[in-house]
GUDREN-596736 format. One line per field, with one value per residue (C-alpha): x, y, z; residue in one letter; residue number from 0. Coordinates in steps of 0.25 Angstrom, whole numbers, plus 5000, padded with zeros to 4 digits. Last residue first. Example, Ala and Ser with C-alpha at 12.3 -4.5 7.8 and 13.67 -1.06 7.14 Angstrom:
BEGIN
east	c(5055, 5049)
north	c(4996, 4982)
up	c(5029, 5031)
zalo	c(S, A)
gulum	c(1, 0)
# end
This chain:
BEGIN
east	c(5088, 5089, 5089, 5077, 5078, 5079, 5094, 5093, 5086, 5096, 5105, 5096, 5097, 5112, 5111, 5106, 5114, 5126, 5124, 5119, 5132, 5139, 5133, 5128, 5134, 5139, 5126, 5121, 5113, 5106, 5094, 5097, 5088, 5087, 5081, 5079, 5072, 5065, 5065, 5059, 5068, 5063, 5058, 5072, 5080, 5071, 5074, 5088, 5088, 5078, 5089, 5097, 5110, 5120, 5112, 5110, 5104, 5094, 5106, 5103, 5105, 5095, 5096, 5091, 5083, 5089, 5081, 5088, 5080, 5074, 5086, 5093, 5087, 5086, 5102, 5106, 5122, 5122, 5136, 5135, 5130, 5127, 5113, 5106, 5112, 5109, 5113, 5107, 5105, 5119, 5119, 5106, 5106, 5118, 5111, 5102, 5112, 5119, 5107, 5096, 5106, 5110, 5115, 5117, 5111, 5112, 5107, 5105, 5108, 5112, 5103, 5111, 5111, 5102, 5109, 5121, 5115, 5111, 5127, 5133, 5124, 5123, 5138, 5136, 5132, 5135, 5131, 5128, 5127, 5123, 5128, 5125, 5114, 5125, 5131, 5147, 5155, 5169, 5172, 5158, 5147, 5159, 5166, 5153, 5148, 5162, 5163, 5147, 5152, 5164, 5153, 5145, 5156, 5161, 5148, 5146, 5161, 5171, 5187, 5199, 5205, 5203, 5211, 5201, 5189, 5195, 5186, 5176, 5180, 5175, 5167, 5163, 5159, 5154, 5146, 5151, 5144, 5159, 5161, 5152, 5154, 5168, 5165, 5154, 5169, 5176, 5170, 5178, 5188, 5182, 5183, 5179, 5168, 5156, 5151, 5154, 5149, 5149, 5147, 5141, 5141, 5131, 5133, 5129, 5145, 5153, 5155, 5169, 5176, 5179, 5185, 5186, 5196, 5192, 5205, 5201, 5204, 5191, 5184, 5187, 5196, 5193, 5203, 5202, 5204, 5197, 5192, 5200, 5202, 5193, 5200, 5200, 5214, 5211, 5201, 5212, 5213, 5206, 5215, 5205, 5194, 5185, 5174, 5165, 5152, 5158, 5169, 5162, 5152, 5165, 5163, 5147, 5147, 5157, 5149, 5138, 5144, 5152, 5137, 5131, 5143, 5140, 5125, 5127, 5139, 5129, 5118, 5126, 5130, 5119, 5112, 5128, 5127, 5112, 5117, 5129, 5120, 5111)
north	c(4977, 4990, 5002, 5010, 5023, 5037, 5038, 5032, 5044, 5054, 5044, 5045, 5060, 5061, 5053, 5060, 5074, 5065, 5059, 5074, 5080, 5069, 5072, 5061, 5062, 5047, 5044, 5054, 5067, 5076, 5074, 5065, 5055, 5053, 5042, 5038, 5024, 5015, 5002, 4991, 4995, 4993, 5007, 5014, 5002, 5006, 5022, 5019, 5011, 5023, 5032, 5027, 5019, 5023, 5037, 5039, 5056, 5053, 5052, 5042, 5043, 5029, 5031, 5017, 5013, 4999, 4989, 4982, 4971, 4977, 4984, 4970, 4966, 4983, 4983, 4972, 4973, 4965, 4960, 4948, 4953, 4945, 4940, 4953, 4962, 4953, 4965, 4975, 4984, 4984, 4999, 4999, 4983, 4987, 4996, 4984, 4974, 4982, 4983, 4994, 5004, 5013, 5027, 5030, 5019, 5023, 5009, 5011, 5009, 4995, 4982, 4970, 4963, 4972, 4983, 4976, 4973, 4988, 4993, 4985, 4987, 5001, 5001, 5001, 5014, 5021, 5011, 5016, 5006, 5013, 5008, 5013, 5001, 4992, 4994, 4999, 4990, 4994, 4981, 4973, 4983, 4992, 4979, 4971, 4980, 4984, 4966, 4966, 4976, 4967, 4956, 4962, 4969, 4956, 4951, 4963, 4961, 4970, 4964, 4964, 4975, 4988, 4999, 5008, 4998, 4983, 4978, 4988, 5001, 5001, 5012, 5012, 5026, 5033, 5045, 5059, 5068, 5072, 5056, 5051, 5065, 5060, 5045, 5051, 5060, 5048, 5040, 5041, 5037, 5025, 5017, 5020, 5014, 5007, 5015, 5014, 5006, 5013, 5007, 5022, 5023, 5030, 5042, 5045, 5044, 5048, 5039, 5032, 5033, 5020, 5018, 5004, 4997, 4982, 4971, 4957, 4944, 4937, 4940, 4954, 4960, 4977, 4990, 5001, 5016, 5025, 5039, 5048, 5059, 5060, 5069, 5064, 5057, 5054, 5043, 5034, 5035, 5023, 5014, 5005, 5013, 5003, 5001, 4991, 4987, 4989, 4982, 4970, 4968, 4964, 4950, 4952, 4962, 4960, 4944, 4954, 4963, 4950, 4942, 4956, 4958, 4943, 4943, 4955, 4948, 4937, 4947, 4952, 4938, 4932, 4940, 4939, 4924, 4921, 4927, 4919, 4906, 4910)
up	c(5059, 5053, 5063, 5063, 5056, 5062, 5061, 5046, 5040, 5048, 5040, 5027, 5027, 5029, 5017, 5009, 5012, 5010, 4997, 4992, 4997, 4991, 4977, 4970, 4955, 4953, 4945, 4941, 4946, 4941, 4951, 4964, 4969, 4984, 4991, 5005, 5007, 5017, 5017, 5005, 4995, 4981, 4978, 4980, 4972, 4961, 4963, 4963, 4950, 4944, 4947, 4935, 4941, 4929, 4925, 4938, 4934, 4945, 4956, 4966, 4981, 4989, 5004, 5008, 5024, 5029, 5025, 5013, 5007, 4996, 4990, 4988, 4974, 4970, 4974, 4964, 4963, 4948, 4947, 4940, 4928, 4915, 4914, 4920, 4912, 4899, 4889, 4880, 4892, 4896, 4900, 4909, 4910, 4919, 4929, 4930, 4933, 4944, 4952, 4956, 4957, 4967, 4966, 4981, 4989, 5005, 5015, 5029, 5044, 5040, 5039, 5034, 5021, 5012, 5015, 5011, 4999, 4996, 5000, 4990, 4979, 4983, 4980, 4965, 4967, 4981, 4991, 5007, 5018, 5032, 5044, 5057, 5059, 5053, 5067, 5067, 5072, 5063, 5061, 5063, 5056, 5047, 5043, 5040, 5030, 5024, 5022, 5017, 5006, 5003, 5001, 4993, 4986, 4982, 4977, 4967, 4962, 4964, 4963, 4974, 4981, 4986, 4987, 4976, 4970, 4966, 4978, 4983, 4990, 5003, 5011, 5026, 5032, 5043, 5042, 5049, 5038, 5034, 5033, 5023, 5014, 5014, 5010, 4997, 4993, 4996, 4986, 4974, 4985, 4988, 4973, 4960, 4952, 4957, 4968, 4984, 4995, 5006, 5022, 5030, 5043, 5052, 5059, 5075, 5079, 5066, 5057, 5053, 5041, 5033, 5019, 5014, 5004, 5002, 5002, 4995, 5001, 5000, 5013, 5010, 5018, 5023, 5021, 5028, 5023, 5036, 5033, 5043, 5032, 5023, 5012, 5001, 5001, 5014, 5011, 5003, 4987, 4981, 4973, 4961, 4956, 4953, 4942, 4945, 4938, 4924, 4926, 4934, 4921, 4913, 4911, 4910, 4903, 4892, 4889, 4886, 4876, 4872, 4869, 4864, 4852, 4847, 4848, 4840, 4829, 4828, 4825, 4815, 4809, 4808, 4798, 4789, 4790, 4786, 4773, 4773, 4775, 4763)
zalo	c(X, X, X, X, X, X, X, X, X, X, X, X, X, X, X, X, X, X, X, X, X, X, X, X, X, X, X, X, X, X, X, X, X, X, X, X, X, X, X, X, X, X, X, X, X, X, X, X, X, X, X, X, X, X, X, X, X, X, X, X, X, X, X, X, X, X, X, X, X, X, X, X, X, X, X, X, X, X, X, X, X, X, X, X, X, X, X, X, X, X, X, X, X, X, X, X, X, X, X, X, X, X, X, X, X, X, X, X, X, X, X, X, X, X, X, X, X, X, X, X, X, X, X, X, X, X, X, X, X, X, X, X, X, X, X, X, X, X, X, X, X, X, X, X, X, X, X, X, X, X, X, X, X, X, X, X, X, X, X, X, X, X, X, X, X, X, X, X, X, X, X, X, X, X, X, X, X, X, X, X, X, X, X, X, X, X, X, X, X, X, X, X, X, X, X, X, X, X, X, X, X, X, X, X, X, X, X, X, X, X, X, X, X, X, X, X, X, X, X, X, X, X, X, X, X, X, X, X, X, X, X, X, X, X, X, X, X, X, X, X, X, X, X, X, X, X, X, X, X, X, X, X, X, X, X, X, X, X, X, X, X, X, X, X, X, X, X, X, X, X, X, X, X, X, X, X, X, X)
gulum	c(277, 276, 275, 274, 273, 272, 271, 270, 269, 268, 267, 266, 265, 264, 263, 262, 261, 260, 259, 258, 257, 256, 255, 254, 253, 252, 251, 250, 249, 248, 247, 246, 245, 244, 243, 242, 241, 240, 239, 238, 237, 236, 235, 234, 233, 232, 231, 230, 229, 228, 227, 226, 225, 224, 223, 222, 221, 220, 219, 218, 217, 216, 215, 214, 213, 212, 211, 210, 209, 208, 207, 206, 205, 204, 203, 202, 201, 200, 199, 198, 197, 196, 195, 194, 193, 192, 191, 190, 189, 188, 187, 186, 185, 184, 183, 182, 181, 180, 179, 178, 177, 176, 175, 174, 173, 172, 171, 170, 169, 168, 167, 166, 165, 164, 163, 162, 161, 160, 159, 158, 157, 156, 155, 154, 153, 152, 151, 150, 149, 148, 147, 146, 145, 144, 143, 142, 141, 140, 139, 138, 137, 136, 135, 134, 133, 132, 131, 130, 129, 128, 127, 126, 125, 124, 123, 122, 121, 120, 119, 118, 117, 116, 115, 114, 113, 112, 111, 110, 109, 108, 107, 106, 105, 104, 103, 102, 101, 100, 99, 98, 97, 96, 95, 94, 93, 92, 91, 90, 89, 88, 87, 86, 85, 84, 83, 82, 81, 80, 79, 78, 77, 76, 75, 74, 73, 72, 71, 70, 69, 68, 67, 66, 65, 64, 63, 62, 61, 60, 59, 58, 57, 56, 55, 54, 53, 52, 51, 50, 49, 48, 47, 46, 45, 44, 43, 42, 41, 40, 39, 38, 37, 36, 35, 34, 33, 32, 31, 30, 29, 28, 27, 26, 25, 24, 23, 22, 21, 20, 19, 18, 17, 16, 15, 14, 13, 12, 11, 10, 9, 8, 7, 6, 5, 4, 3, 2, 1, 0)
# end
């Protein structure tokens, strides 16, 4: 009787067994699938943009962040970048360029551990880094947050939404945003306590209602990694006014650059008639 009761138990144990590492694997690893640096980014000039500014800003704990500055032309806003999950700046410098041939400024860092920075990601640490290329541009370079628009690309809407929701600015550009990180997980870790075990959850539909500066939202239809449906959530939540355009046949690192930029000459000339954010 007892080994019979044995060999029932034993596959489920071996279940429980399996789903206890699975989850166990998530947790401890949830940073490696969230962030996939690019570590040694090749300086603006190898791409062409000559007299784009490398600086580099101290964090308040001893790390070293890589930024990319050009500035705008008189009459343009500038532009604080926050860039995607994987790679590092100069998988950006085509986004950068289009920045500058349309006379926009621009602030872009690479995060911790991404191209010639140091140090290691994590959601509160881009926060706060975030903040630090916020304050540099407003009480460095003395440029008005009203001139300032904050633009996330990815998992830097994360970034760029909480500032948003911080401080006013000219305005806030989303291009494929989600809705948080944890529910983009619970698409591929269905089976699992997504909510339990992540840390880093980057929750833009929590912060989207306290930002009152107008949103440009850029989402390809064919997301299948942020579905459009995360972007259009995001879009029925905010309580300012919103731009939107969804792209069909296209995923999610498929924007065109001449569709970014034909955008958001659009919602500049839509910010010029705007009141300033107070």
């Amino acid at each position: 009787m007892k080994k019979h009761l044995s060999a029932h138990l034993r596959l489920p144990l071996i279940f429980l067994a399996l789903y206890v590492a699975a989850a166990a694997l998530l947790f401890a690893f949830q940073k490696s699938f969230i962030y996939v640096p690019a570590v040694g980014a090749e300086p603006p000039s190898a791409f062409g943009m000559d007299g784009v500014m490398v600086t580099h800003l101290q964090t308040a704990d001893g790390e070293e962040l890589e930024v990319w500055s050009s500035a705008a032309t008189p009459g343009r806003p500038t532009i604080a970048f926050f860039h995607g999950n994987a790679g590092n700046l100069s998988d950006r410098a085509p986004t950068l360029g289009m920045f500058k041939a349309k006379g926009y400024g621009f602030v872009a860092m690479d995060y911790r551990g991404y191209g010639n920075s140091t140090g290691t990601p994590s959601e509160q640490a881009l926060y706060d880094d975030g903040r630090l290329v916020l304050d540099t541009i407003i009480n460095v370079m003395q440029i008005p947050a009203s001139s300032v628009i904050l633009y996330g690309e990815s998992l830097g809407t994360g970034i760029a939404t909480t500032l948003a929701a911080e401080l006013g600015v000219a305005g806030l550009v989303l291009q494929s945003p989600y809705t948080s990180v944890a529910e983009a997980a619970k698409r591929q870790f269905f089976w699992l306590p997504v909510d339990l075990l992540l840390t880093e959850r980057f929750s833009n539909i929590d912060k989207i209602a306290r930002v009152h500066e107008p949103v440009l939202i850029l989402h390809g239809l064919e997301d299948s990694l942020f579905p459009v449906s995360m972007a259009k959530d995001i879009e029925a939540m905010a309580t300012t006014k919103v731009s939107s355009a969804y792209f069909a046949n296209v995923g999610h690192n498929d924007l065109s650059v001449v569709d970014i930029g034909l955008h958001l000459d659009n919602f500049v000339a839509l910010l010029a008639h705007e009141p300033p954010i107070r």
